[in-house]
TORKEDREN-24482 format. One record per residue (C-alpha): residue in three letters; z, y, x. Coordinates in steps of 0.001 Angstrom, whole numbers, plus 524288, in hexadecimal, padded with zeros to 5 digits. Layout:
BEGIN
AlaZYX ...
***
This chain:
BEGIN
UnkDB9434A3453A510 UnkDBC514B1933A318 UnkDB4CA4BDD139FCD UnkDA9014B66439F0F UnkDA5064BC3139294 UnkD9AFA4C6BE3920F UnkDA0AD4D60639066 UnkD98604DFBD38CAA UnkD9DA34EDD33926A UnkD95F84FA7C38E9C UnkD9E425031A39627 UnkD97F650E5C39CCE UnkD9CE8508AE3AA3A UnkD944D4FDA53AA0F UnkD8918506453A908 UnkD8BA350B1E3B6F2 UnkD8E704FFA23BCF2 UnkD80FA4F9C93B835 UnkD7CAD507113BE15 UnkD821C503BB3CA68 UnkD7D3E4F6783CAFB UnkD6DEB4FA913C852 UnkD6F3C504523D2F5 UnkD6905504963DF04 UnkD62944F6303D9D9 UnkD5D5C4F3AE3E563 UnkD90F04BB5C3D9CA UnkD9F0C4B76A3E34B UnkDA29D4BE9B3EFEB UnkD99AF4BB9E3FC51 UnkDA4D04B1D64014A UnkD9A544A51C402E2 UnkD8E084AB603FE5B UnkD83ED4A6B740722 UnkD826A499C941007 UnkD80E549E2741B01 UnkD8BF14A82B41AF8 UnkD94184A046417D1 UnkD94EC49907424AF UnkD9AA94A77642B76 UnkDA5B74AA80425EB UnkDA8E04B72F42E57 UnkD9A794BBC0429C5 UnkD9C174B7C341C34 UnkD9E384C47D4131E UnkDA61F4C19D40919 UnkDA69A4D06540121 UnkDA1F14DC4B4022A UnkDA8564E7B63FD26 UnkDA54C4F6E03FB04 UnkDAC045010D3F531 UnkDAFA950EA03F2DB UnkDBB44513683F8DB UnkDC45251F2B3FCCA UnkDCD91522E740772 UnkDD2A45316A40762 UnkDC6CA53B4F40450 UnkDBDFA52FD540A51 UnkDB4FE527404037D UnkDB18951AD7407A2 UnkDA76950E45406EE UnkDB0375024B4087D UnkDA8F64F84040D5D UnkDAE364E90540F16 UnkDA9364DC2C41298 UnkDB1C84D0F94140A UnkDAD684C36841A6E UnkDB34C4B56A41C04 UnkDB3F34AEAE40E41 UnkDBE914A8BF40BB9 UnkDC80C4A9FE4182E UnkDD2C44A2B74183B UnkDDE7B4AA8F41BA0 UnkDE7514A5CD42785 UnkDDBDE49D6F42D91 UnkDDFD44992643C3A UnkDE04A49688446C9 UnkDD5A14A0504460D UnkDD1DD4A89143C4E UnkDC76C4B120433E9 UnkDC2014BBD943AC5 UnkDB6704C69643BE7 UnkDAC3D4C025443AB UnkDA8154C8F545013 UnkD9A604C15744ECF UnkD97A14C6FF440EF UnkD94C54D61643EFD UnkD99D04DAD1431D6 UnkD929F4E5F6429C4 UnkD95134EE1841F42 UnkD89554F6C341ABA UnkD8704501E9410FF UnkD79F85054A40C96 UnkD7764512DB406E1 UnkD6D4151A9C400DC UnkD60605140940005 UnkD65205098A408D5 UnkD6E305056B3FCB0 UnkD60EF4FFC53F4F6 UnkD5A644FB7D40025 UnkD66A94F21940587 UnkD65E04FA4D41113 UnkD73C44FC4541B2D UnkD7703509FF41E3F UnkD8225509CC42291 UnkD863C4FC514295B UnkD94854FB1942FAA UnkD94CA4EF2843883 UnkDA34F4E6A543C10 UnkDA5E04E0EC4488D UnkDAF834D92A44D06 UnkDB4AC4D36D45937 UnkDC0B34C98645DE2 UnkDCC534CC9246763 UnkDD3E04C08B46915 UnkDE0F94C240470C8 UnkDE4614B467473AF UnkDD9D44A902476FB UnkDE4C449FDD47B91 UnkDEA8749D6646F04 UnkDE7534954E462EC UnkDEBD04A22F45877 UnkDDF0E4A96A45599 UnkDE4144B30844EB3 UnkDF2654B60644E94 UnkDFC104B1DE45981 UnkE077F4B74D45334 UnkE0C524C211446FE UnkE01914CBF7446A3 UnkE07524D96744458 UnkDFBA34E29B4456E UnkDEDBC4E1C844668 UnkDE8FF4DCBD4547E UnkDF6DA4DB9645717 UnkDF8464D08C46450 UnkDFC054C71245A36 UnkDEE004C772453A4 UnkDE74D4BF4B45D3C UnkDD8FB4BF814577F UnkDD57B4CDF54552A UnkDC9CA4D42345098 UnkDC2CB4DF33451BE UnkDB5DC4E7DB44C0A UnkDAE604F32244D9D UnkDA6D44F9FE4411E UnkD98CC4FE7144437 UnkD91EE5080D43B22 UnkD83B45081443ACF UnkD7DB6512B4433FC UnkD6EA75116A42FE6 UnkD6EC3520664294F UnkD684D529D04309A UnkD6F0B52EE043C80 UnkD788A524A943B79 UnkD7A5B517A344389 UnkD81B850E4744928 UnkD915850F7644D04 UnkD9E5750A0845047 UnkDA61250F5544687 UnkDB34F507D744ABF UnkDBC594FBA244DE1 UnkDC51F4F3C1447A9 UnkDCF544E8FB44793 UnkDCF5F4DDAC43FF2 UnkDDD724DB6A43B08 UnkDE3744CC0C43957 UnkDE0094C331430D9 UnkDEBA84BEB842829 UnkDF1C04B2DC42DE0 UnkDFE5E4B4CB4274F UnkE0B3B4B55042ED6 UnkE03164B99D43C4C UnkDFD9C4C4A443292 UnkE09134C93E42B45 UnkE05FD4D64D4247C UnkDFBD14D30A41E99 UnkE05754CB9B41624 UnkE12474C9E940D43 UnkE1CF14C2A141379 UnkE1CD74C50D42091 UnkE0D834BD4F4217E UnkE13244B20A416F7 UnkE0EA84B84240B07 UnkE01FE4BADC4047C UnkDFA4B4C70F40A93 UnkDFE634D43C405E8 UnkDF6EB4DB063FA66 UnkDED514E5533FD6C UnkDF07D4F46F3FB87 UnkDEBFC4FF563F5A3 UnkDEFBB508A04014A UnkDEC05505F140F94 UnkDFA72508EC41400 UnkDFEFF4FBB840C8D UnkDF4804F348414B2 UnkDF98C4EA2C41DEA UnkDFCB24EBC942C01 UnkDF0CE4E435431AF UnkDE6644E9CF424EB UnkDEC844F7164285F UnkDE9E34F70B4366E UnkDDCCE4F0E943671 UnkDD6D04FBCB42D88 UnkDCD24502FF43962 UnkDC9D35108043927 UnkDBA715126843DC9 UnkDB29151E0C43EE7 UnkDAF175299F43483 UnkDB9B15249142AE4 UnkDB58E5164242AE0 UnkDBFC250BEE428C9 UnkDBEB34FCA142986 UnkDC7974F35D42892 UnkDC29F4E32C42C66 UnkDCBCB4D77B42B81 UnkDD0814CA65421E4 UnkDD19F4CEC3414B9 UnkDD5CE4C860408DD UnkDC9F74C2DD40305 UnkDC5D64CED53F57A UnkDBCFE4C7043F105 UnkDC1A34BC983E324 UnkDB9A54B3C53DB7D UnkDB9474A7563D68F UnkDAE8F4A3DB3DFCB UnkDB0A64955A3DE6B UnkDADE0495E03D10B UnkDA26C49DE13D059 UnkD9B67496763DA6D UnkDA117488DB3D2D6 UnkD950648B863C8DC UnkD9BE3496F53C30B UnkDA69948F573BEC0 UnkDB0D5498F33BC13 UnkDBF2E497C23BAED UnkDC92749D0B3B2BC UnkDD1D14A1C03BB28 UnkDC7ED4A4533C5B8 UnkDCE114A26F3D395 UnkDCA024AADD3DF6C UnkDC2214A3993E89E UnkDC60B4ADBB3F2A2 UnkDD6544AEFC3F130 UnkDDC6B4ADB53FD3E UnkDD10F4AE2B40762 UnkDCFD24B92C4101E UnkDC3BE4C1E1415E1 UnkDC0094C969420CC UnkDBC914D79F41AC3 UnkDB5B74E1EE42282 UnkDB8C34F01441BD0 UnkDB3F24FCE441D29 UnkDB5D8509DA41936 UnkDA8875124E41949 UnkDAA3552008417A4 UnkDA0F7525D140CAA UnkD9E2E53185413B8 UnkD98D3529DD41D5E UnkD8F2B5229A41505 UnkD89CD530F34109C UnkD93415337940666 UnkD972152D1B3F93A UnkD8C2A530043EF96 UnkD8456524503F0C1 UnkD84FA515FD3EFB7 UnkD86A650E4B3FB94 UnkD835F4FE543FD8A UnkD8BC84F5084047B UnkD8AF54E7FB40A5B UnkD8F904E0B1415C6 UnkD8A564D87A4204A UnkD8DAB4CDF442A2A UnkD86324CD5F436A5 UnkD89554C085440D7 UnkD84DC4BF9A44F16 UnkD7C4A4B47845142 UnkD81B74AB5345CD9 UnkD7B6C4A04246429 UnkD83BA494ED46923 UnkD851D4912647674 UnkD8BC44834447853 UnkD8E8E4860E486AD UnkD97EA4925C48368 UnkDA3D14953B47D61 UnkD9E1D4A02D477BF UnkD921D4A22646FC8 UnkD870E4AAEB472A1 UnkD87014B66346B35 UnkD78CB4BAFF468D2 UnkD7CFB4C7DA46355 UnkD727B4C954456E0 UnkD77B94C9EA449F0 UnkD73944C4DD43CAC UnkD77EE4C82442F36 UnkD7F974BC7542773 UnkD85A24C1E541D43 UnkD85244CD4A4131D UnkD89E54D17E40739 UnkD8A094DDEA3FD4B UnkD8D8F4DA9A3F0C8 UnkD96784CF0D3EB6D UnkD902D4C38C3E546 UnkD83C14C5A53E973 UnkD7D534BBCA3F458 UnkD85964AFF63EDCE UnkD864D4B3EA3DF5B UnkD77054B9433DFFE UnkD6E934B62E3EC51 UnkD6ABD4A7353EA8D UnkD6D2849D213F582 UnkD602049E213FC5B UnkD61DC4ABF53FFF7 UnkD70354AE5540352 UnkD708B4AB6B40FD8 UnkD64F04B4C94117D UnkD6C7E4BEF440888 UnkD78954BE80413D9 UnkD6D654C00941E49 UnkD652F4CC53418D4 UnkD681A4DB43415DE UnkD6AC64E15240845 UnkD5BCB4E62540A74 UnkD53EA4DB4F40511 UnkD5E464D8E73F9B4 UnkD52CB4DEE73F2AB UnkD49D74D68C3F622 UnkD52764C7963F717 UnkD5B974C9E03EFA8 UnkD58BA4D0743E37B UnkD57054C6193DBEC UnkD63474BF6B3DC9A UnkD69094CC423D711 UnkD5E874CDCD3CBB7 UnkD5F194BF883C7C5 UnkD6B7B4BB3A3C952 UnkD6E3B4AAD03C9F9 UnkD7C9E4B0B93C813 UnkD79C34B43E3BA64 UnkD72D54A92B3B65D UnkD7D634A0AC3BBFB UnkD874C4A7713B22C UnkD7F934A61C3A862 UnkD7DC8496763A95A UnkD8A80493973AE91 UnkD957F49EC43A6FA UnkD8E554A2CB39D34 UnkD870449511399CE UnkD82894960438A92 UnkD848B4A31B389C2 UnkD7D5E4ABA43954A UnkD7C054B849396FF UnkD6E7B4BD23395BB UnkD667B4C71239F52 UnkD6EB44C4163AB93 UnkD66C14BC793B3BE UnkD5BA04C5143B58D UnkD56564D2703B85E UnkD63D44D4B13BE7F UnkD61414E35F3C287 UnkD6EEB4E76A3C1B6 UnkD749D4DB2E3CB37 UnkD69374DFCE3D404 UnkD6EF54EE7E3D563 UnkD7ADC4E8923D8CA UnkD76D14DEA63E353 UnkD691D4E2383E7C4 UnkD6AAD4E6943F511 UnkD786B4DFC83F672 UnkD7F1C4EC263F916 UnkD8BAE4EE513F2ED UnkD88E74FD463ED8F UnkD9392505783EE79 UnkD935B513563E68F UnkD9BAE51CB83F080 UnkD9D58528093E6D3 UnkDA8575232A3E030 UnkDB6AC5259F3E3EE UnkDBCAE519533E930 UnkDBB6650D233DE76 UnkDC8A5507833D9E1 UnkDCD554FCF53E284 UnkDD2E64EF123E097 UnkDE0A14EC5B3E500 UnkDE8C14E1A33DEA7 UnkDE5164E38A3D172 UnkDE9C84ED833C84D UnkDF7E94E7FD3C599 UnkDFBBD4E7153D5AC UnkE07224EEA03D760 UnkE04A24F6803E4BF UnkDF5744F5C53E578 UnkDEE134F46E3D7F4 UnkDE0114F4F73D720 UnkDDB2B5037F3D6AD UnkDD9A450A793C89A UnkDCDD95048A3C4A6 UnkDCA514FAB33CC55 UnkDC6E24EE4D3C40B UnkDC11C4E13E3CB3A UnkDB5C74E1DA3C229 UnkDB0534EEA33C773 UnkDA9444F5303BBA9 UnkDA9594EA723B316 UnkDB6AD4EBD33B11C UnkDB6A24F91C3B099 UnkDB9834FE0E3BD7D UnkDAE97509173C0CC UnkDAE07515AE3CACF UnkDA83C521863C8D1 UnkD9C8B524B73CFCA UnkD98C2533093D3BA UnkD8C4B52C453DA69 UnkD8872526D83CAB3 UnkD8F80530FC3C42A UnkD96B2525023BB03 UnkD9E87519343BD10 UnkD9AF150D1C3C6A0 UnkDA1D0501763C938 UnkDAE33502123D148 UnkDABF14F4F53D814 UnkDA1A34ECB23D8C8 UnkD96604EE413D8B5 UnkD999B4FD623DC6A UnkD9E174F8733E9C4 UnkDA81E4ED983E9C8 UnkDB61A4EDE43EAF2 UnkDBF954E41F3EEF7 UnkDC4B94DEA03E360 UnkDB7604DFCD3DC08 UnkDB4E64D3CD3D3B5 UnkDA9DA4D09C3D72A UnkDA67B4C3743D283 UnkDAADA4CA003C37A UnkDA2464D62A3C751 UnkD96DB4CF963CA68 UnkD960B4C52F3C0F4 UnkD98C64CF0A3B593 UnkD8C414D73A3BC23 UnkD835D4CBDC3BC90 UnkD86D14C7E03AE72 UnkD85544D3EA3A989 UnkD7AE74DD943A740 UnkD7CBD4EA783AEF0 UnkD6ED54ED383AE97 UnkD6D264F1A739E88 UnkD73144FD2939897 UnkD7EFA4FC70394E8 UnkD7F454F0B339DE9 UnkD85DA4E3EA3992D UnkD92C94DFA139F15 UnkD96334D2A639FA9 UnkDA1E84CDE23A7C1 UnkDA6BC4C0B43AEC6 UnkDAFA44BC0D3B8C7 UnkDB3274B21C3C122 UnkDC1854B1663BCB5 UnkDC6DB4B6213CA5C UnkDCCFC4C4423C75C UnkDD34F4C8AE3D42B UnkDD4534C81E3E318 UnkDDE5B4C0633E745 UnkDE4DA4CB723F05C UnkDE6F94D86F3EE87 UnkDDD804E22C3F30D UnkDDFD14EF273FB94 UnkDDA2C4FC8D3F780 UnkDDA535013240476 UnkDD2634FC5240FB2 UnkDD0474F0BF41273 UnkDD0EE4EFCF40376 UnkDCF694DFEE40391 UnkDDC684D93140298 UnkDE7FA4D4FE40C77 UnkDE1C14C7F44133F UnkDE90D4BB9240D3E UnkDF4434B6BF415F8 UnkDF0034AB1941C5D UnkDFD7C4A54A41B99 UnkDFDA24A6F940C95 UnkDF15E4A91B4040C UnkDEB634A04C3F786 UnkDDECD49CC93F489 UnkDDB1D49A073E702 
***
């Protein structure tokens, strides 16, 4: 196993992102991380993501959730889809709503299904799809974005519609691929004129400078998941649980000015909401009762599988950020993650004053809100690493976040922060290496102690966009590996 030895780093850096983690105190992506969840696979979050970014003179929150662990590209007869039955939200929480777990600003996804044909067997595609809704795209869906506004003077509105592009069959979806729909999906880009015909077209322009884009996306997230959750038994290579599956992503583009500016920190997490039905045997159709219930959540990585213990994660997916406080505290401040590593990687030689008193893991996920500092200029972005010859990763931008060096400056904190994780979350964020290195190490003395680790999984598996939607081309159902 590599990088599994402790490294002490005393560089000024780390004092700001242990900084960053105490404030406002108030590990695997969320792809199976609760029982119940895992039974709805359209309400099943897999990520969350926030970040800092620009367009023009405009500043924006970018916001993501993506759902449906690991989708199999080119499933038929039918195929993955939205679900019009689930509402999903995105939420920002700002001011003293931040510490209390509190939504301010909730934006709510709704979708709902045009199908052309009935009388034929093809769900989904009856011939080469060309465009977006095209005739040939037989299943089409659509949504509506509603913004609900709990400030003052604010409140509830439509703030557009969208359409949901195709998923990637293959030959029936041929530009989002190489070889006429043969070959592997195309990379992502670093400028939104390069994006493919159907990701181009399906990018919806909403009210007050708003932009969302929702639709299968290659799946961001990599890890050795298997391993970890084989009783931390690590390989050397790691391989990705997650290469070659696919996601449905939700994106959207919040303008700062519309959150009151960019000098202050702002919390985000996402929700799924599903409309409870009752079953009537002597219908076709069930009875929709209209009342919805919350199912799923999720703010930062890691946290309700690699923290929250079995008897409360169903209840985690169930409840608000508000009584994190309260339920979930503990979990954060005496992690079973730490003592774990310490029995099972570091056996005969643990590392001391990690399992307890864990005030620094608490400012990071106590309320689950990923915190997002909007003062800086946009963070450096992932693309397809920094040797790929028409879309490297930004200037930088290092997988690590800050502890491998890659910090922003903050006008908000007047010093350097963290340009990923846990200052927001980017796609290509390593999160399994970022949060592992946190929990072993101590952010919460000064100078804090930094101690890395890794699962032995290094990269995505695609190539990721720096433009909206940011996550990668969808694999090509026709021609995609798994590892």
């Amino acid at each position: 196993m590599k990088r599994l030895a402790p490294r002490a780093a005393l560089c000024g850096f780390f004092l700001t992102c242990a900084a960053l983690f105490l404030q406002n105190t108030a590990t695997a992506s969320s792809h199976m991380d609760a029982p119940l969840i895992t039974l709805d696979d359209a309400a099943n979050t897999t990520d969350v993501y926030a970040f800092v970014t620009e367009r023009g003179d405009d500043k924006y929150l970018t916001a993501a959730v993506s759902v449906y662990p690991f989708e199999d590209p080119g499933i038929g007869p039918n195929r993955y889809n939205f679900d019009k039955s689930v509402i999903y939200g995105l939420h920002v929480s700002l001011g003293d709503d931040l510490a209390a777990g509190r939504k301010t600003v909730s934006y709510y996804f709704m979708f709902n299904d045009e199908i052309r044909n009935r009388g034929t067997i093809l769900q989904s595609y009856t011939g080469v799809v060309d465009n977006v809704a095209a005739p040939e795209q037989n299943l089409v869906q659509r949504y509506s974005v509603w913004k609900v506004d709990a400030r003052p003077g604010q409140g509830f509105s439509l703030l557009g519609n969208g359409v949901v592009p195709p998923n990637n069959q293959g030959r029936a979806t041929p530009h989002y691929n190489t070889n006429g729909g043969d070959g592997v999906a195309r990379d992502g880009v670093a400028n939104a004129s390069a994006l493919d015909r159907f990701t181009r077209q399906s990018i919806a322009t909403l009210q007050n400078g708003y932009r969302a884009f929702c639709g299968q996306r290659e799946d961001g997230f990599f890890a050795d998941v298997q391993a970890i959750f084989d009783l931390l038994s690590l390989r050397d290579p790691g391989k990705d649980t997650q290469k070659g599956f696919n996601v449905h992503t939700i994106v959207l583009e919040i303008p700062v000015d519309d959150l009151g500016g960019d000098m202050q920190m702002a919390g985000v997490h996402a929700n799924t909401l599903r409309q409870e039905i009752e079953v009537r045997f002597d219908s076709r159709e069930p009875l929709k009762l209209g009342n919805y219930v919350q199912v799923g959540r999720q703010g930062n990585p890691l946290f309700c599988e690699g923290f929250v213990a079995e008897q409360d994660k169903d209840t985690y997916n169930r409840t608000d950020p508000t009584v994190d406080a309260t339920l979930f505290r503990p979990y954060a401040l005496t992690p079973e993650l730490a003592a774990l590593l310490n029995a099972i990687v570091f056996q005969g030689n643990p590392i001391p004053g990690i399992e307890q008193n864990r005030a620094d893991l608490v400012g990071i996920f106590i309320p689950d809100l990923i915190k997002v500092d909007l003062s800086t200029a946009a963070v450096p972005l992932a693309g397809g690493g920094p040797n790929h010859p028409t879309n490297p990763d930004d200037q930088g931008f290092d997988r690590r976040s800050v502890f491998g060096g890659d910090t922003v400056f903050s006008p908000l904190q007047n010093q350097q922060i963290p340009g990923g994780w846990p200052n927001g979350r980017r796609f290509g964020d390593d999160v399994v290496d970022i949060g592992v290195s946190a929990v072993i190490s101590d952010l919460a003395s000064n100078p804090p102690v930094i101690r890395t680790a890794g699962d032995n999984v290094d990269a995505n598996d695609a190539v990721y966009s720096k433009v909206l939607p940011y996550a990668g081309t969808p694999h090509n159902g026709r021609n995609h590996r798994h590892d």
